[in-house]
VEXDREN-2710 file (C-alpha; in Angstrom, 1 decimal):
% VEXDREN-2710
k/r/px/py/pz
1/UNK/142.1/118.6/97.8
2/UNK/143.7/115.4/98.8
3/UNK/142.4/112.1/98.5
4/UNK/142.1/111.6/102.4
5/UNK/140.2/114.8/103.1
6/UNK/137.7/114.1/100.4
7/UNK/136.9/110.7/102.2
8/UNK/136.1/112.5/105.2
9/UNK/133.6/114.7/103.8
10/UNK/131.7/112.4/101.4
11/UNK/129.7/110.4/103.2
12/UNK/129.7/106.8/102.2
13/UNK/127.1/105.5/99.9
14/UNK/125.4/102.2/100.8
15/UNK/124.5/99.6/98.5
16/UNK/121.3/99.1/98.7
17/UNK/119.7/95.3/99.0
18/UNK/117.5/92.9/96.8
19/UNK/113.8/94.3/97.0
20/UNK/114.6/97.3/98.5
21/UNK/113.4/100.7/97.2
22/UNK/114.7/104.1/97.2
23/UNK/112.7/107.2/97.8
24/UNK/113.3/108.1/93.8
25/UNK/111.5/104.7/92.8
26/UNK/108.7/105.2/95.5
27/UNK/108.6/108.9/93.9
28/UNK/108.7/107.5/90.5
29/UNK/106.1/105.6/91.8
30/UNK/103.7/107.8/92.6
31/UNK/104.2/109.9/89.7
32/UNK/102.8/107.5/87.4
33/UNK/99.8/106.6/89.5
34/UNK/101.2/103.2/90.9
35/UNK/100.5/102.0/94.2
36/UNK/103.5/102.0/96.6
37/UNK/103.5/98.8/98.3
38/UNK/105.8/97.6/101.5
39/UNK/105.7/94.4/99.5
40/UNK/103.3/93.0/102.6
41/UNK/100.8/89.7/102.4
42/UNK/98.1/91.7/103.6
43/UNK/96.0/93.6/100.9
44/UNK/94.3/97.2/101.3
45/UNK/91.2/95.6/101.4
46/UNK/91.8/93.0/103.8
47/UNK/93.3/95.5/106.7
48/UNK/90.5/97.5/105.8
49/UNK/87.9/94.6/106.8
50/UNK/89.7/94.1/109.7
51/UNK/89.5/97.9/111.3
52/UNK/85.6/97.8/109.9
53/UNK/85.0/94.1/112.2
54/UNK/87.0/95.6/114.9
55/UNK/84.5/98.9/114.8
56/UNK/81.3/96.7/114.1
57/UNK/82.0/94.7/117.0
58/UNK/82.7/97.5/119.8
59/UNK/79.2/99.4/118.1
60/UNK/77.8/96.1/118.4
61/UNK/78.7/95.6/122.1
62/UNK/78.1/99.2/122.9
63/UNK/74.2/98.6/121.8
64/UNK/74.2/95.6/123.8
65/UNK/75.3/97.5/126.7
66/UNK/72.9/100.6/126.2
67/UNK/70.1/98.0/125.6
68/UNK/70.6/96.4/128.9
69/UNK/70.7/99.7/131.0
70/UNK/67.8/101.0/133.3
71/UNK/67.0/103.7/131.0
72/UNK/66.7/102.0/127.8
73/UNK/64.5/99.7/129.9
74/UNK/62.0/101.8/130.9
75/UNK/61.6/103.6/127.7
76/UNK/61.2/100.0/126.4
77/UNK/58.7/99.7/128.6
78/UNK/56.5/102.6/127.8
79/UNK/56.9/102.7/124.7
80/UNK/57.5/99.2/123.2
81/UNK/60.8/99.8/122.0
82/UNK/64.3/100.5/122.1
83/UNK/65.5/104.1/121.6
84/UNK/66.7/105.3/117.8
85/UNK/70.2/105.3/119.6
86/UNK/70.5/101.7/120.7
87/UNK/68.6/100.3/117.1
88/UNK/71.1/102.1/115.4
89/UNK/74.3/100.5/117.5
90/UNK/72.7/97.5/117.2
91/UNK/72.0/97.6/113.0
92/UNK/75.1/99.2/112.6
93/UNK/77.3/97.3/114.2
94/UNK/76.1/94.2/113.0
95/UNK/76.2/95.4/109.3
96/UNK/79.7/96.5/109.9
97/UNK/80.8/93.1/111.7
98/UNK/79.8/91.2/108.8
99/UNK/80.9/93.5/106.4
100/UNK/84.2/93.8/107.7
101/UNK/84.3/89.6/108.0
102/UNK/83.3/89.4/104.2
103/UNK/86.1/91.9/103.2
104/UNK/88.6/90.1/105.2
105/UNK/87.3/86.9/103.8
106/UNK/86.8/87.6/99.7
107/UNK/88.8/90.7/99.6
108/UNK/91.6/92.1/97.9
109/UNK/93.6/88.7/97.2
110/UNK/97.3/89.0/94.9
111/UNK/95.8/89.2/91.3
112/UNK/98.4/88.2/88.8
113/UNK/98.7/89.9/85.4
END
């Protein structure tokens, strides 16, 4: 086969640039229990605290919100206090708030070998 058909059926390799990966290293990788990072500032742990505030926060606001409605009053009322429901929100998402603040805070910095 000539020379000029070949071309047109090989597609052209490109090179590849400083820092970036293949899908036989991230493979590679993997194989050999190694975390495949994108080579991001943001650690694991830290995006992790983040999604945990975020969740803590609307629980939190969500028990605010029950707490203030006519139905949570009255059994407040009658009973003396709030429903298992809105005590759980609340607890909840005030434990997840400031867990997910701590984690975003102290967690999961570079650690240097």
């Amino acid at each position: 086969m000539p020379r000029s058909q070949r071309r047109l059926r090989e597609p052209r390799r490109r090179r590849r640039l400083r820092g970036e990966r293949s899908a036989e290293t991230d493979a590679g990788l993997l194989l050999q229990g190694r975390p495949v990072t994108s080579g991001g500032n943001v650690s694991f742990v830290r995006l992790l605290g983040v999604m945990l505030a975020i969740a803590g926060a609307v629980l939190l606001w969500s028990g605010l919100k029950a707490r203030d409605s006519l139905a949570e009053r009255a059994t407040e009322l009658i009973t003396g206090r709030n429903t298992d429901r809105t005590t759980l929100y609340l607890a909840g998402g005030g434990a997840a708030l400031v867990g997910g603040i701590l984690m975003v805070l102290a967690g999961g910095g570079r650690r240097r070998r």
